[in-house]
ZAMARGU-4260 file (C-alpha; in steps of 0.2 Angstrom, whole numbers, plus 5000, padded with zeros to 4 digits):
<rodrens>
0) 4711/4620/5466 | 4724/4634/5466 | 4743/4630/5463 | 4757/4637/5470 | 4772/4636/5456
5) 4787/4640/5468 | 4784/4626/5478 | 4775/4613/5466 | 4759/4612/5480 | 4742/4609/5476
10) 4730/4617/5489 | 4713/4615/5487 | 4698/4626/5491 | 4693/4616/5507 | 4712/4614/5513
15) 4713/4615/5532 | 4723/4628/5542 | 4738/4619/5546 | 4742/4617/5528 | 4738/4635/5523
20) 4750/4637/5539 | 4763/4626/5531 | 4763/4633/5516 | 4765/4651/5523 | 4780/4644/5533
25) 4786/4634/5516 | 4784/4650/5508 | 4793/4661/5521 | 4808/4650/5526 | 4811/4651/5505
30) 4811/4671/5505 | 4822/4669/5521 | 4834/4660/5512 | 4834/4670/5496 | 4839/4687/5504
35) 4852/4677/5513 | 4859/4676/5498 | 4855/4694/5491 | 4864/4699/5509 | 4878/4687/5508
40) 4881/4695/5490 | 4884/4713/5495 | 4899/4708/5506 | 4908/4698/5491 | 4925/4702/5487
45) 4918/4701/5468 | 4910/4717/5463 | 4900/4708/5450 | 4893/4696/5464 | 4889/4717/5475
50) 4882/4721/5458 | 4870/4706/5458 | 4863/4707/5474 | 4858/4727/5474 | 4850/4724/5457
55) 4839/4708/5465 | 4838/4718/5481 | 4832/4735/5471 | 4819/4721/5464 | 4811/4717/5478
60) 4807/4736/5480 | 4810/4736/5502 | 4808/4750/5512 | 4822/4746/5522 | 4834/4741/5511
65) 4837/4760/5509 | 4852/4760/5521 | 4861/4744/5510 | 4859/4756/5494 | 4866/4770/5504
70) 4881/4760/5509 | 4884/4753/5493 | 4885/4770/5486 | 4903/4772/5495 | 4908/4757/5488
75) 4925/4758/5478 | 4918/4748/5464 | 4910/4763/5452 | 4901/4749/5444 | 4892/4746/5461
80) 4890/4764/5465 | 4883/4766/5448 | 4869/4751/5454 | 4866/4758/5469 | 4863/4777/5463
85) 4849/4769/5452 | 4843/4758/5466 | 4841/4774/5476 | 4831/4780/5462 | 4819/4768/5462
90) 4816/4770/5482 | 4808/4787/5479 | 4815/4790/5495 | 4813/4810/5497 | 4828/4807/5510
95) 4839/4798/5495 | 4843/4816/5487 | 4858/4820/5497 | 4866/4804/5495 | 4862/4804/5477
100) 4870/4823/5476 | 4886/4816/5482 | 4884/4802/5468 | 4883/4818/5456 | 4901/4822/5462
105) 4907/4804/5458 | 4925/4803/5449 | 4916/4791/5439 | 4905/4798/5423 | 4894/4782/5422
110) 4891/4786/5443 | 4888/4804/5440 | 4876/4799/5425 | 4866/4787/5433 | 4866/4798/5448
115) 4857/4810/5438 | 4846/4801/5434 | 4840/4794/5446 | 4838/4814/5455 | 4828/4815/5441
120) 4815/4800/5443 | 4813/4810/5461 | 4805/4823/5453 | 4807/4835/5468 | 4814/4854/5470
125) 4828/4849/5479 | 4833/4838/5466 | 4832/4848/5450 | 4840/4863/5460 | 4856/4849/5464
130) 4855/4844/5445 | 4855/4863/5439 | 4868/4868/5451 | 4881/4852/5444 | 4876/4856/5426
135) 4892/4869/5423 | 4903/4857/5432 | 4901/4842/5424 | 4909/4833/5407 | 4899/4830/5389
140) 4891/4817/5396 | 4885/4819/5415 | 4878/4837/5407 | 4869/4826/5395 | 4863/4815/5408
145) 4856/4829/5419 | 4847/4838/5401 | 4839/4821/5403 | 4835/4819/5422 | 4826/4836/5421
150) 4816/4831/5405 | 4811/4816/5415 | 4806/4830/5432 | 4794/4837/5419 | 4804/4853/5416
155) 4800/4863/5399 | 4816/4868/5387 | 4829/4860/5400 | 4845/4864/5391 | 4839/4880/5392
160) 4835/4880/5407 | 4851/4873/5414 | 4861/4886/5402 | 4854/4898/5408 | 4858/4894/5425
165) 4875/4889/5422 | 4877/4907/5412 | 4871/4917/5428 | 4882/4907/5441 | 4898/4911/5429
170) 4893/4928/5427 | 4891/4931/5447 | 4907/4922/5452 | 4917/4932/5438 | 4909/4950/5445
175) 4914/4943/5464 | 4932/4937/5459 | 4936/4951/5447 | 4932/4964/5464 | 4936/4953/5480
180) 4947/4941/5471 | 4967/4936/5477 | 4979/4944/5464 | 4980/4931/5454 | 4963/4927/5453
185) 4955/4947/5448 | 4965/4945/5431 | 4958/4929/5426 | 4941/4934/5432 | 4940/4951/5422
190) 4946/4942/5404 | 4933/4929/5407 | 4920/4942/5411 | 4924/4950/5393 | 4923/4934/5384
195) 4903/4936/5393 | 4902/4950/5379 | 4889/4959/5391 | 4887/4978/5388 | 4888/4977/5408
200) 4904/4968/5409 | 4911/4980/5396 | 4907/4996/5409 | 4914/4986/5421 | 4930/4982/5412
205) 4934/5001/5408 | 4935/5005/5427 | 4947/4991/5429 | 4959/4995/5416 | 4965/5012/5425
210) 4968/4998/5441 | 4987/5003/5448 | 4990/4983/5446 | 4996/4982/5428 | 4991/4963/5428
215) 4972/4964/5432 | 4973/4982/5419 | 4981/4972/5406 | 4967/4959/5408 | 4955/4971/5407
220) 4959/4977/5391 | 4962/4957/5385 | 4944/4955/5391 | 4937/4972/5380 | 4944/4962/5365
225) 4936/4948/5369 | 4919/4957/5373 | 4918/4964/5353 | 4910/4980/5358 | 4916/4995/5349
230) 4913/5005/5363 | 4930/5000/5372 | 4941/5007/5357 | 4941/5026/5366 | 4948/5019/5382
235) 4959/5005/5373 | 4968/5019/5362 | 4970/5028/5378 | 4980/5014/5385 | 4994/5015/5373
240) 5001/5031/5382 | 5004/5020/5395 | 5021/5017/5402 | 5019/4997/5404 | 5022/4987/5389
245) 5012/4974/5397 | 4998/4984/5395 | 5000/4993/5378 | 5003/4975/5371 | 4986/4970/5375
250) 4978/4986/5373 | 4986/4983/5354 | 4979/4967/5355 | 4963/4973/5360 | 4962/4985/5345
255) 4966/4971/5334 | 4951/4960/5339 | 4940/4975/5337 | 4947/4978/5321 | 4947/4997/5327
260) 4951/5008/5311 | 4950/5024/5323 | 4967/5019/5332 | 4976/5016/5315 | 4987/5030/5318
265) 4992/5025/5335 | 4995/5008/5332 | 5005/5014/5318 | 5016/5024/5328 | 5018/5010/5340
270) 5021/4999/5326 | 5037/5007/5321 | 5046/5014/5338 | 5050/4996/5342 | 5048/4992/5357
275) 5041/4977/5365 | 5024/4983/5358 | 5028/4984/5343 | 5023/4964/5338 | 5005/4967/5346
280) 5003/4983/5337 | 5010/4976/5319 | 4998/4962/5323 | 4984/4971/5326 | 4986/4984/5309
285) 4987/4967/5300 | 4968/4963/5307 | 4962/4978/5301 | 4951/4979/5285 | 4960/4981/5269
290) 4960/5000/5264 | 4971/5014/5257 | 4974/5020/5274 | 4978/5003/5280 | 4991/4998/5267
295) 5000/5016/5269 | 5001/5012/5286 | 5009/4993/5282 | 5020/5001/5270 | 5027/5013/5282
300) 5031/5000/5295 | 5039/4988/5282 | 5051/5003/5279 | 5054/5008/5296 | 5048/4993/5309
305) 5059/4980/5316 | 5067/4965/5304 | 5054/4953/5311 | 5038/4966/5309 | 5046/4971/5291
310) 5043/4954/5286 | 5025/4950/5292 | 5019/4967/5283 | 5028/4967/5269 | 5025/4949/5265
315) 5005/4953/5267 | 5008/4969/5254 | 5016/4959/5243 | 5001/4950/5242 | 4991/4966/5239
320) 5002/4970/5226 | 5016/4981/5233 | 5019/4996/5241 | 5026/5014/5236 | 5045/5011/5229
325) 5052/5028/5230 | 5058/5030/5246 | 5068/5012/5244 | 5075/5019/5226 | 5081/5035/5237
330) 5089/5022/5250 | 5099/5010/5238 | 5103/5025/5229 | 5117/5031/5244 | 5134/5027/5240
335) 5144/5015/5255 | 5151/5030/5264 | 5136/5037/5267 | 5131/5044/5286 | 5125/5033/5300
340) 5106/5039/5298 | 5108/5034/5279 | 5115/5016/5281 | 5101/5013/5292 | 5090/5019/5279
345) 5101/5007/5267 | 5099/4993/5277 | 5081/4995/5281 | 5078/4998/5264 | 5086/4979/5259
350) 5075/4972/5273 | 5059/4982/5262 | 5066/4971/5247 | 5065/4956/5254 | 5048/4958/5261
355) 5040/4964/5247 | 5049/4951/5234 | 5044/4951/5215 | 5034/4968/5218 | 5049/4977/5221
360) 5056/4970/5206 | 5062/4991/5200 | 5076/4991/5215 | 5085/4975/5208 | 5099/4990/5202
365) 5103/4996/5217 | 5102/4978/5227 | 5116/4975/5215 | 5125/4988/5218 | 5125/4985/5238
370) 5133/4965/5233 | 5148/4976/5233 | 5146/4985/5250 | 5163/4980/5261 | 5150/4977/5276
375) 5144/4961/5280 | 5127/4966/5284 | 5124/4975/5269 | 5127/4962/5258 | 5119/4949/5269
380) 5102/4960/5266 | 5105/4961/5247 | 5107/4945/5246 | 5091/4938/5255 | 5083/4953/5245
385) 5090/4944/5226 | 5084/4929/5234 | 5065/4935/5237 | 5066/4947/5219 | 5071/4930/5210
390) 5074/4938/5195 | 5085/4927/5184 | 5095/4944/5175 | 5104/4943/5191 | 5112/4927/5190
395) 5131/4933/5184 | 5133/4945/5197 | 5126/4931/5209 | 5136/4918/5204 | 5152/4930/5208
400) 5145/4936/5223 | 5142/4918/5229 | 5163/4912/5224 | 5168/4928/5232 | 5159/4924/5249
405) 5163/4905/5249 | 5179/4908/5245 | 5182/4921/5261 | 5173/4906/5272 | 5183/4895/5266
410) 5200/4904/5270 | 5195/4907/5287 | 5192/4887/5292 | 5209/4883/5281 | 5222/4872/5290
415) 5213/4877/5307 | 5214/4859/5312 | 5221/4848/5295 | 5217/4831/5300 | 5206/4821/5309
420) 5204/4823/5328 | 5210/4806/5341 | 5197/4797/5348 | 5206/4793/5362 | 5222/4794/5373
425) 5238/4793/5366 | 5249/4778/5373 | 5254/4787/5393 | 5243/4798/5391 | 5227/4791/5399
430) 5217/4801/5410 | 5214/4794/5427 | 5198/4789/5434 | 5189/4803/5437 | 5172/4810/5444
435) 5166/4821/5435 | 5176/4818/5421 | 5187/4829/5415 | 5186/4841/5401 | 5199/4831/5389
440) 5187/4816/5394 | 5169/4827/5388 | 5178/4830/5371 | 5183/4815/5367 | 5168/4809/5368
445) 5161/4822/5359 | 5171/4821/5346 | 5168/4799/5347 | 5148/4803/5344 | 5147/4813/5329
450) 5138/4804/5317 | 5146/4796/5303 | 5146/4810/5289 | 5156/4821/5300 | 5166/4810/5309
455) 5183/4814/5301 | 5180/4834/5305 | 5183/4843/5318 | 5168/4849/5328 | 5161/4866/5323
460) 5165/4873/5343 | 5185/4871/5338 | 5186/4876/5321 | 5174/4889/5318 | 5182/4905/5317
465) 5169/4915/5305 | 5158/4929/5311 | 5139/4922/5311 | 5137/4937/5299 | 5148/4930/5287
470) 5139/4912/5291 | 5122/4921/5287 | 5129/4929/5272 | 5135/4914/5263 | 5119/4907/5268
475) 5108/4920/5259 | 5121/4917/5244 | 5116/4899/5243 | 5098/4902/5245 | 5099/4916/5232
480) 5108/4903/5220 | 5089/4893/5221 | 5079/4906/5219 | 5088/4912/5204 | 5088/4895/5194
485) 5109/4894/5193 | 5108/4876/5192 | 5125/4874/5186 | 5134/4875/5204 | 5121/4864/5209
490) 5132/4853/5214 | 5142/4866/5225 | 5126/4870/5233 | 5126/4852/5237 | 5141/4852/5245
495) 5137/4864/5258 | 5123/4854/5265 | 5138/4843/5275 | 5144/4860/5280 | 5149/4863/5300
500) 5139/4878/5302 | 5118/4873/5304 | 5118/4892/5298 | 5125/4887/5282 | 5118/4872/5281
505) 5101/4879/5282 | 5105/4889/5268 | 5111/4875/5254 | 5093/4865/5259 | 5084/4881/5256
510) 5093/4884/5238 | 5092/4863/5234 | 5072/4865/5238 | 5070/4879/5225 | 5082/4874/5213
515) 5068/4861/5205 | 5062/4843/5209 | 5078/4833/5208 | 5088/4844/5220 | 5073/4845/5232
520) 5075/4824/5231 | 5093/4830/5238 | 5087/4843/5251 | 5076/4830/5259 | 5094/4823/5268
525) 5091/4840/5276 | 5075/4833/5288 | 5085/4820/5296 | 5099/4834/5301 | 5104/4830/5318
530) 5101/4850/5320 | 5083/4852/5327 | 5082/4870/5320 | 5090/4865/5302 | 5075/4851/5300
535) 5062/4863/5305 | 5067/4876/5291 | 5071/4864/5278 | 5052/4855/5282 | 5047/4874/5279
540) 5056/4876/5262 | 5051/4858/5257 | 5032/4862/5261 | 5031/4877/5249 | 5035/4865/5232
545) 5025/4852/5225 | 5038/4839/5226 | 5044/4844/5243 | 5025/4843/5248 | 5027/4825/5238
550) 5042/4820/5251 | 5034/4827/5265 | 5018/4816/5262 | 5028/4800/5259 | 5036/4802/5276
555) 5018/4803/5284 | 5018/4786/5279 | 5031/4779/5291 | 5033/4782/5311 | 5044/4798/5311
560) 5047/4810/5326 | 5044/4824/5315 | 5027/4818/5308 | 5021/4831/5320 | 5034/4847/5309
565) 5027/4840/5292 | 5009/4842/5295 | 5011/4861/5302 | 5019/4864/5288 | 5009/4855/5276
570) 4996/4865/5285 | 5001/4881/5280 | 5005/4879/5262 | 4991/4879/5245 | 4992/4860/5243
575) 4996/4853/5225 | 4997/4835/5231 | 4982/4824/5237 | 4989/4817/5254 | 4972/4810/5258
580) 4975/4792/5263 | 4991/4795/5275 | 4980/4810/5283 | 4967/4797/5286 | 4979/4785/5295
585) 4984/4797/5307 | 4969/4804/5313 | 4965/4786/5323 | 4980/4788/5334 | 4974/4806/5343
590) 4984/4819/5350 | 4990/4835/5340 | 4994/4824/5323 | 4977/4818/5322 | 4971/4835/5325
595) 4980/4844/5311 | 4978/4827/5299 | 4958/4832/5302 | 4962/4850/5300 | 4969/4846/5283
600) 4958/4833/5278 | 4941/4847/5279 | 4952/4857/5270 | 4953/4846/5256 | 4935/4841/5258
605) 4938/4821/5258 | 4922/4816/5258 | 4926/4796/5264 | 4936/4804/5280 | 4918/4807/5287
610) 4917/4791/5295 | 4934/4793/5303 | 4930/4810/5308 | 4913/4804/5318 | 4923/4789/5327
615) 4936/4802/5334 | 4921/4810/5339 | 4912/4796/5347 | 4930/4792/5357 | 4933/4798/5372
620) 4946/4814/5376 | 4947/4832/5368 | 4962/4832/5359 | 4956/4835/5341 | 4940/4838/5347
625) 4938/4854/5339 | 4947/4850/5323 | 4937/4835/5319 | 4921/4846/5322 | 4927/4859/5309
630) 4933/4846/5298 | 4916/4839/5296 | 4908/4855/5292 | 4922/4858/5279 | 4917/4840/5273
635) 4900/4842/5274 | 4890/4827/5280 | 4875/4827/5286 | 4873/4811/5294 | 4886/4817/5306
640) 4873/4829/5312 | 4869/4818/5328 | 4887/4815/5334 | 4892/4834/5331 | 4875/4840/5340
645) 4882/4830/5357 | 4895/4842/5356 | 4883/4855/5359 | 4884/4848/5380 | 4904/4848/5380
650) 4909/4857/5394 | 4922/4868/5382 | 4916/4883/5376 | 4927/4880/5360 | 4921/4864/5356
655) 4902/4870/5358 | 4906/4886/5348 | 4914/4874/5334 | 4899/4861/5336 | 4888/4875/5332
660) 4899/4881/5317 | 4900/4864/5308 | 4879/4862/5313 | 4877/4877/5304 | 4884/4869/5289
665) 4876/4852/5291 | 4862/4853/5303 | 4843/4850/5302 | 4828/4853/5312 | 4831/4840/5322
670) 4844/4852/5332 | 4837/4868/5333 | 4832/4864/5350 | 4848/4862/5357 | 4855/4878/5347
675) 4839/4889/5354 | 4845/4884/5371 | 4865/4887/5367 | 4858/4906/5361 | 4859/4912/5382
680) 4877/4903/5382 | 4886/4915/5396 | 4901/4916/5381 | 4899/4926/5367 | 4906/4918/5353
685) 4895/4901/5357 | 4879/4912/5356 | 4886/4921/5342 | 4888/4901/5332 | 4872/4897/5337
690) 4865/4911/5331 | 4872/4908/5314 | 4866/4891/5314 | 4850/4894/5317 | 4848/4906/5303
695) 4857/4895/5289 | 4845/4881/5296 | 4828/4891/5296 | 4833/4897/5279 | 4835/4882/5271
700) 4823/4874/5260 | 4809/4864/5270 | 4813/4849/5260 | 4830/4846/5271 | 4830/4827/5281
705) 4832/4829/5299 | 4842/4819/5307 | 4836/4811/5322 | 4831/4818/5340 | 4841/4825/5352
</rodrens>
């Protein structure tokens, strides 16, 4: 006796044909019914009922239910599309792989993934070649997928293989575009060949940089940095005879990346002519390696470059300890009627001072003796130099200085307007309906939206009848007054932080910040300024003290539009305070905050923000991607070795090159696969991490844990 369990019948061995023929009819009319259903499914307006039915159909495994996957593949559901790319999988259909391509192409990356899948259950040429070719198109995670889908074809090494491939079909399509590409394309494609670092691309990119289109030269010598062959210094130096500051900028910066010591004394020249250049080059001789040659060199543009290369060079020799001071002592040394070319000297020689700070202590003598210059811009420059030298012997003569300036201020704005300013019409005096309004209308409400502390002044645009040279020099008088510890007119320092002028303002704040904790409690007023460019400066001066960093951390705390202002600062400053817990609350709401709140956090090597770190890491996006990858290196935890190894698949070459970095830091075994494959990367700095990482993790000692499979 045999049982059919569908149908609850019991047929016996003996049973005669018309019941084996009514059981086979039973039996049909049931199936018939149940793909009724399956059919009636597809065409629901639910996409979970479509979902359903291609998974029940995929089941029954039909030859000709091919077509109803195929047509579910343009379904706008990606949930369904997703099903049927898997159902078309499972077909085995040699015919399937086109369809499937186009699946690859999806918007969607669950589609694309399970697409590549699925070409990879096929197992045929023409499907691995579809999955390599998509491979250096695709997100994270549909080049995951595919790493998988040609593990599954049977492929040895398939990262490898598929970096390889993405490698070569970059490098061909930067060779094309940098010949036969549009004018705006060649540029692009010759700084992406150097970034290849190929010895070929290098030959290649010297022809280009003698190109009569100065953008595609300039990228060419952009791209020779990039490359990090010393071969290219020859023809880079070359390119600073050139008449194009276009392209004797990134020949500087070029040199700079190369760290080329052989074009010191042209970059020096360059340095010093100033001329639009001249940033690039002062750039470039600060990359080089410390040396005697290199710091004569930085002296010599801190005494003769422009105001803004004066300060980045002599700021970094201060750090080195100083540079030579006779040719500044010769400078101060001229009398106020000296010739043209000497008050230059004079007044590049003040600039030197306040570059080189406390290490140029020896000219404090002849700083002083320019407080007394009748020009403006002299003693502008003597006093931003007293306030760099900080040397508290100076106070008397600063303290005079500073009621002599305030005073001249002062007796410019007098009785310009004595009272406050009406708010509005006087009685017969209205202004008529107007459109646009008329000017008397715009100023009056201009003068009705000042905020409250300001309300009974006239607005600076009236009254302000002082030179800004004047401004800036009372402005360096104030700062000067920090610096120097004269606490006793704090109270005036104070008073100038509700002064008109932003200039001025800036200046009290910056003196409050260095005058000690309890005035830098009063400079904080200073970062809600309704002067974007005063809050920026007095976050800066606020950053650089331990209170100020103390005020800075508290307002992490709250929502703040300048949250973003703080933690650059922060950012760039020796922390003495342990803002670990408000840096931890920002790095969940993404963006640029989270970024520089991981940044700081691997600075300070917080070892609880690990678990933080790898959640921003498993989210979705790419903003602080890189950061949080670098922070976890810095921190040091090795069971985020797994998350940071996916990395290794991103699409970025940054965030691969950094996912590499922090593996070489926290990586095991378990990754040296992926890393091997990354070593033919078609970008130079991503093999170059890799290669690292691999060394630091075949050097370590055999007892190290893996941590888990890629």
């Amino acid at each position: 006796m045999t049982v059919n369990r569908r149908l609850g019948l019991r047929v016996g061995c003996g049973t005669s044909r018309w019941r084996s023929a009514l059981l086979a009819a039973a039996l049909s009319l049931a199936c018939d019914k149940s793909r009724e259903t399956l059919l009636a499914g597809l065409q629901s307006p639910r996409p979970s009922d479509r979902v359903w039915a291609l998974k029940k159909l995929s089941e029954q495994g039909r030859a000709e239910d091919v077509v109803l996957f195929l047509r579910a593949a343009r379904d706008p559901a990606a949930a369904v599309r997703a099903v049927a790319a898997e159902s078309l999988g499972v077909t085995g259909e040699p015919q399937v792989v086109d369809a499937l391509s186009d699946l690859l192409l999806d918007s969607d990356e669950a589609v694309q993934g399970k697409a590549a899948m699925a070409l990879g259950e096929l197992r045929t040429e023409k499907a691995k070649a579809y999955l390599l070719a998509q491979f250096g198109r695709r997100g994270r995670s549909t080049r995951h997928a595919i790493v998988q889908a040609l593990r599954i074809a049977g492929v040895n090494e398939p990262l490898a293989l598929a970096v390889a491939a993405e490698s070569k079909a970059l490098w061909e399509h930067n060779l094309r575009m940098s010949v036969e590409g549009s004018l705006a394309e060649r540029p692009v494609a010759a700084e992406e060949l150097g970034k290849s670092g190929r010895s070929e691309a290098v030959d290649h990119l010297e022809r280009l940089t003698i190109a009569t289109q100065v953008a595609l030269a300039a990228a060419a010598a952009r791209g020779l940095g990039e490359a990090g062959d010393r071969q290219a210094v020859a023809a880079l130096t070359a390119l600073l005879q050139e008449n194009s500051p276009e392209l004797r900028e990134a020949a500087c910066e070029a040199l700079g990346k190369l760290q080329a010591v052989e074009a010191l004394l042209q970059l020096e020249q360059v340095s010093i002519e100033q001329s639009a250049a001249s940033p690039a080059a002062t750039g470039a001789l600060l990359a080089l390696p410390p040396s005697a040659q290199t710091d004569r060199a930085l002296c010599e543009v801190t005494l003769a470059g422009s105001r803004a290369d004066v300060a980045a060079t002599g700021r970094e020799m201060r750090r080195r300890g100083g540079c030579p001071l006779e040719p500044i002592l010769a400078a101060l040394g001229q009398r106020p009627r000296a010739s043209k070319g000497e008050r230059v000297t004079l007044s590049a020689a003040l600039v030197a001072v306040e570059a080189l700070g406390p290490t140029a202590r020896k000219t404090l003598p002849g700083v002083l003796l320019s407080l007394r210059d009748p020009r403006f811009a002299i003693r502008s420059y003597a006093l931003a130099a007293l306030a760099e030298i900080a040397d508290p012997s100076a106070r008397t003569e600063l303290e005079g200085s500073y009621e002599e300036e305030s005073r001249r201020v002062d007796e410019l704005r007098v009785d310009w307007i004595p009272g406050p300013l009406p708010k509005s019409y006087s009685p017969g005096f209205e202004s008529p309906t107007q459109n646009p309004p008329s000017k008397a209308d715009k100023l009056l409400k201009a003068i009705a939206d000042r905020s409250s502390d300001l309300e009974d002044t006239a607005p600076a645009e009236l009254v302000e009848d002082v030179p800004l040279e004047q401004l800036q020099l009372l402005a360096n008088a104030l700062r000067a007054l920090g610096a120097l510890g004269v606490s006793n007119l704090q109270t005036r320092v104070a008073d100038r932080t509700r002064d008109p002028s932003p200039i001025v303002r800036v200046g009290a704040y910056a003196g409050l910040a260095l005058l000690g904790p309890q005035a830098q409690r009063l400079a904080a007023s200073g970062l809600d300024d309704h002067d974007a460019s005063v809050r920026s400066l007095v976050t800066q001066a606020l950053a650089a003290q331990e209170e100020g960093q103390r005020i800075l951390v508290e307002r992490l705390e709250s929502p703040n539009a300048d949250t973003l202002l703080h933690l650059e600062a922060l950012s760039r400053v020796k922390l003495r305070v342990s803002p670990i817990q408000p840096l931890r609350n920002l790095i969940p709401r993404g963006g640029a905050e989270a970024a520089l709140a991981a940044s700081i956090l691997g600075k300070l090597g917080d070892p609880e923000a690990a678990q933080m770190l790898i959640a921003r890491l498993e989210s979705r996006g790419n903003d602080g991607r890189k950061e949080a990858l670098l922070a976890l290196a810095h921190v040091g935890d090795q069971k985020a070795a797994d998350v940071v190894a996916r990395d290794l698949y991103h699409d970025s070459a940054d965030i691969r090159a950094a996912a590499a970095q922090t593996l070489a830091e926290i990586g095991g075994p378990a990754q040296l696969e992926s890393l091997r494959a990354l070593k033919g990367d078609y970008y130079r700095r991503v093999r170059e991490a890799a290669e690292l990482a691999i060394s630091k993790i075949s050097a370590a000692p055999k007892t190290d844990k893996t941590h888990g499979t890629q």
